[in-house]
C-alpha positions as CSV (number, residue, x, y, z in Angstrom):
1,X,0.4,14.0,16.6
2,X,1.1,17.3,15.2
3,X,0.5,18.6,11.5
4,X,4.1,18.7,10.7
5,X,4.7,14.8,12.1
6,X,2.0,13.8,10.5
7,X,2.8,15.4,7.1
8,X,6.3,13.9,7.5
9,X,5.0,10.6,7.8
10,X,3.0,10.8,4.4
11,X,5.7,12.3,2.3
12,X,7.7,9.2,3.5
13,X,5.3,6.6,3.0
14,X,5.3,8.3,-0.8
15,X,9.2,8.7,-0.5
16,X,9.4,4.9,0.0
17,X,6.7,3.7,-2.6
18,X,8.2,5.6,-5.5
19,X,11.8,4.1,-4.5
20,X,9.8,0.8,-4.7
21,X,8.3,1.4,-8.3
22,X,12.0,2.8,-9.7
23,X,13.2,-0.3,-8.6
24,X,10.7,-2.7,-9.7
25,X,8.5,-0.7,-12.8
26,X,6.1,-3.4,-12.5
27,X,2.9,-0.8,-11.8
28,X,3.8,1.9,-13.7
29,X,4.6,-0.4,-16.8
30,X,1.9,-2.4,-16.7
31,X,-0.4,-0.3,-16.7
32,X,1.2,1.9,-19.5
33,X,1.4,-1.0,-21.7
34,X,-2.1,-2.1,-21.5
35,X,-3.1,1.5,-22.5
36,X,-1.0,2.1,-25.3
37,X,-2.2,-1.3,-27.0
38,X,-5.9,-0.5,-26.0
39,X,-5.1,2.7,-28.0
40,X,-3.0,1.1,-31.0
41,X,-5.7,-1.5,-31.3
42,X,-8.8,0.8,-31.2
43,X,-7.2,3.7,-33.5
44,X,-5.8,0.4,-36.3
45,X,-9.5,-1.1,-36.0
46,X,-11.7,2.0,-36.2
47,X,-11.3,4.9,-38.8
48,X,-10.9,7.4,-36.1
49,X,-13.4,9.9,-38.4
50,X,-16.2,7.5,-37.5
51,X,-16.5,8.3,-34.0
52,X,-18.0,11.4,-32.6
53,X,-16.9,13.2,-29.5
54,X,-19.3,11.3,-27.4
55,X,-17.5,7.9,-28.1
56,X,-13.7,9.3,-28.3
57,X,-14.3,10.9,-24.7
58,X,-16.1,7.5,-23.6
59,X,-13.0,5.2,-24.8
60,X,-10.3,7.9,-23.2
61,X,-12.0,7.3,-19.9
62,X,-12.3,3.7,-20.3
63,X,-9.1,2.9,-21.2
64,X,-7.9,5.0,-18.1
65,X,-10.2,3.9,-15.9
66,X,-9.2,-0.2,-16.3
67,X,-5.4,1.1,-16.3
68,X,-6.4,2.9,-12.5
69,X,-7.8,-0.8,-11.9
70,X,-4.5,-2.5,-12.7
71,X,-2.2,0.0,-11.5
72,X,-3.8,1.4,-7.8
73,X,-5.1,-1.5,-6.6
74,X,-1.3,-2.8,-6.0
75,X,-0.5,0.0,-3.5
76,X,-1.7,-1.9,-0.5
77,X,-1.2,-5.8,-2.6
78,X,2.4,-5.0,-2.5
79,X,2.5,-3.9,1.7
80,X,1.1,-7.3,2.1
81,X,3.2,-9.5,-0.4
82,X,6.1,-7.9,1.0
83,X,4.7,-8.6,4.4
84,X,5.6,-4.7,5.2
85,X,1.7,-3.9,6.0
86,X,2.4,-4.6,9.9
87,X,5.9,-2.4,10.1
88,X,3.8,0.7,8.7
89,X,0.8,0.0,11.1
90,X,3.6,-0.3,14.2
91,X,5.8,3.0,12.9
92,X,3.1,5.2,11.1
93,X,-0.1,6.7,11.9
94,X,-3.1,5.2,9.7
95,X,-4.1,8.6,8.0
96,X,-0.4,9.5,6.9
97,X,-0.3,6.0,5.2
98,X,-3.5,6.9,3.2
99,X,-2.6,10.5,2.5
100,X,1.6,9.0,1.0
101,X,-0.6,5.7,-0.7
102,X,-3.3,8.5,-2.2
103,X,-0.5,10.7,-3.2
104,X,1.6,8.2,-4.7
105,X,-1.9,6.8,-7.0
106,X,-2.0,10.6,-8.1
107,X,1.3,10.8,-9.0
108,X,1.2,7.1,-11.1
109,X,-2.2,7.7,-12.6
110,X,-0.7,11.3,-13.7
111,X,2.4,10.2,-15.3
112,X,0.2,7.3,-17.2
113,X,-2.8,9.8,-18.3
114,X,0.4,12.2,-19.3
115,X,1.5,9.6,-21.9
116,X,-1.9,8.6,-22.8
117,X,-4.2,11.4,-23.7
118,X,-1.6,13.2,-26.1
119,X,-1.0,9.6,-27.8
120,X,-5.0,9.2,-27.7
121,X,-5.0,12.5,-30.1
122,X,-2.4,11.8,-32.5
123,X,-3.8,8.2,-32.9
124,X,-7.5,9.4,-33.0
125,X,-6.7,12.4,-35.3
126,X,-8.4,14.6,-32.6
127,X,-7.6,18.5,-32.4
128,X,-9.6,19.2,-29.5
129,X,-11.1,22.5,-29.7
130,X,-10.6,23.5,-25.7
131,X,-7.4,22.1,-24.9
132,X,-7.1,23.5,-21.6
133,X,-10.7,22.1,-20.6
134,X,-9.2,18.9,-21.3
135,X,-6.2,19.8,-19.5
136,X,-8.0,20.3,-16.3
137,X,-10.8,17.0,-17.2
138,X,-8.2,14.6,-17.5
139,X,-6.4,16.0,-14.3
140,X,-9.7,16.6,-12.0
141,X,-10.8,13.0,-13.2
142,X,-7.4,11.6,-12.3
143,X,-7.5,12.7,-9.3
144,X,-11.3,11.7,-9.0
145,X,-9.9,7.9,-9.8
146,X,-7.3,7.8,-7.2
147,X,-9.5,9.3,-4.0
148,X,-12.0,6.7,-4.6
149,X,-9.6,3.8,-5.8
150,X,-7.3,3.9,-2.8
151,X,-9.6,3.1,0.3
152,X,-11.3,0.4,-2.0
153,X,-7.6,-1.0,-2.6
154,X,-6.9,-0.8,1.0
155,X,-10.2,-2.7,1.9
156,X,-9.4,-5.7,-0.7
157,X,-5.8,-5.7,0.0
158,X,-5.9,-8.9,2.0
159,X,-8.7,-10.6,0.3
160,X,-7.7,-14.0,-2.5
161,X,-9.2,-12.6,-5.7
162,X,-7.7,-8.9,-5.3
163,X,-8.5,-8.0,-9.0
164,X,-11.5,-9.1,-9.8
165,X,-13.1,-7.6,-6.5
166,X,-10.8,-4.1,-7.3
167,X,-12.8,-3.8,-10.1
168,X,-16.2,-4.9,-9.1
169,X,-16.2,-2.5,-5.8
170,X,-14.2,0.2,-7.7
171,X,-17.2,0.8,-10.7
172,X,-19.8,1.8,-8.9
173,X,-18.1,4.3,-6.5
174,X,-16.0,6.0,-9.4
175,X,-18.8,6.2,-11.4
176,X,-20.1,9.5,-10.6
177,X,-16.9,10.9,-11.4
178,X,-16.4,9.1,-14.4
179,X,-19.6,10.4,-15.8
180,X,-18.3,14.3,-14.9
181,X,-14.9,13.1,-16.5
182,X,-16.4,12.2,-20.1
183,X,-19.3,15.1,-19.9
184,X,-16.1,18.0,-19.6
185,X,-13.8,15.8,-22.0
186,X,-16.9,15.4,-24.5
187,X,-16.9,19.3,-24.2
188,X,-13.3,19.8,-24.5
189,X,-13.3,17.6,-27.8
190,X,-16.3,18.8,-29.4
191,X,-16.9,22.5,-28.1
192,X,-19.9,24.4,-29.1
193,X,-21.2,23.7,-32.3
194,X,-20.3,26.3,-35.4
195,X,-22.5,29.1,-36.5
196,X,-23.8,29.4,-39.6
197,X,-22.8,31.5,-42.0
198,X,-24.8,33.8,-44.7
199,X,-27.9,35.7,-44.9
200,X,-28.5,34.6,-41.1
201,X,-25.2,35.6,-39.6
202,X,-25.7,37.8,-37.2
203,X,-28.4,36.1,-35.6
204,X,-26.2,32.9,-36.0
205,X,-23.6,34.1,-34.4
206,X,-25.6,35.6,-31.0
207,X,-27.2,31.7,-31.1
208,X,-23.7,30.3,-31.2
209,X,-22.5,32.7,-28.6
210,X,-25.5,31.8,-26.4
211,X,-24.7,28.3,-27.0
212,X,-21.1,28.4,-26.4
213,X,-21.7,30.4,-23.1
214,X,-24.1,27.4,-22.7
215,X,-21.8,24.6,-22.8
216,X,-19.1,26.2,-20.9
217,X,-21.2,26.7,-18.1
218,X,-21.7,23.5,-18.1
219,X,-18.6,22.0,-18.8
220,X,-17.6,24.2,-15.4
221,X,-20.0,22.2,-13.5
222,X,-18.6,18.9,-14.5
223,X,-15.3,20.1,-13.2
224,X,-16.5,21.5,-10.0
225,X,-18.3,18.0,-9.1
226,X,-15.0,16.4,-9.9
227,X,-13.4,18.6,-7.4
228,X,-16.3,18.1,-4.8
229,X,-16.4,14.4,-5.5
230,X,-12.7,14.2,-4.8
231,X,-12.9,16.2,-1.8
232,X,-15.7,13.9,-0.9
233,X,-13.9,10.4,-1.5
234,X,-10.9,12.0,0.4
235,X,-12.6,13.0,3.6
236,X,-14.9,10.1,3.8
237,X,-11.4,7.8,3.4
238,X,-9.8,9.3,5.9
239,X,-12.7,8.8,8.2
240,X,-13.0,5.5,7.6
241,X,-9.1,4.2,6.9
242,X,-8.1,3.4,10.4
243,X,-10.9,1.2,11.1
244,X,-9.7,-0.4,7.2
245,X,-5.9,-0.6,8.3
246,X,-6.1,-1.8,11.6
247,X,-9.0,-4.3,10.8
């Protein structure tokens, strides 16, 4: 099959799953609901000046990591409730139907973190002090979710108890990404911690520059093992998918 086939094929298979959610709303709604009352509740039951940057970054990427777990797990549910699974096996090739399902999850998982982190800081009273850091954590991390929630949905797609084992398989092979997410987002919140001022200025301020050089240098790492580990998930998949699909 050539490239341009092939790519044809996946921008179909996303064509046709985002005419399924317009019509329908039932993934990208329930997942958006469940994160906005996570948030409401959390920000109503906690003074949001009790929690420090380690905490605020850890409940972000909870809260988005159980709405990828409610929300990208139906991508292959709903081929085989709407007994569609075996049309897309006949018509399209099995990496094109992973590439339009992974780009669809990126696209949903996108448009929910896009409502959630900015309502995350106005509830939380957060002005994060690198807001393009956080730009690029919540979007590396999104994508981190989707690579590695998409052949895991695929897998439990025809099993009885689709959610619970979503979740259970899901944790531990999103977790090194997760733990790169909240690092850079912990980063992005916080930033490097203020020189002192006075007497010791000067030799303040060269500590604080060291130590801001510091954490971005770190906070770059995170983000480059979010890219690698999405690379990762995404070759991997595509290795393994047609033995999944046609299984």
């Amino acid at each position: 099959m050539s490239s341009s086939s092939w790519a044809r094929e996946a921008l179909a298979v996303l064509a046709k799953d985002i005419r399924s959610e317009y019509r329908t709303r039932y993934a990208f709604s329930a997942v958006l609901l469940f994160a906005v009352t996570a948030l409401a509740v959390v920000s109503f039951s906690v003074s949001p000046y009790s929690l420090d940057a380690d905490v605020q970054a850890a409940f972000l990427w909870i809260v988005l990591f159980f709405s990828a777990m409610m929300g990208l797990s139906r991508s292959f549910v709903r081929e085989e409730e709407a007994r569609t699974a075996m049309a897309l096996r006949l018509t399209t090739a099995p990496e094109a139907v992973y590439m339009g399902k992974l780009m669809f999850n990126v696209a949903l998982q996108a448009a929910v973190a896009a409502v959630v982190v900015p309502l995350f800081l106005v509830l939380m009273d957060i002005a994060p002090a690198h807001p393009g850091l956080l730009f690029w954590a919540t979007l590396l991390g999104t994508m981190a979710l989707a690579s590695s929630s998409t052949i895991i949905a695929a897998i439990v797609s025809r099993a009885n108890a689709k959610g619970a084992i979503f979740a259970v398989l899901a944790f531990p092979v999103t977790l090194p990404g997760l733990s790169s997410a909240i690092r850079a987002t912990i980063v992005a919140l916080r930033g490097a911690a203020a020189s002192s001022s006075g007497p010791v200025a000067g030799a303040a301020g060269s500590v604080g520059a060291a130590t801001a050089a510091a954490v971005a240098t770190g906070a770059l790492g995170d983000l480059r093992a979010l890219a690698a580990y999405s690379v990762l998930m995404i070759a991997s998949s595509l290795l393994l998918f047609d033995f999944v699909w046609d299984d």
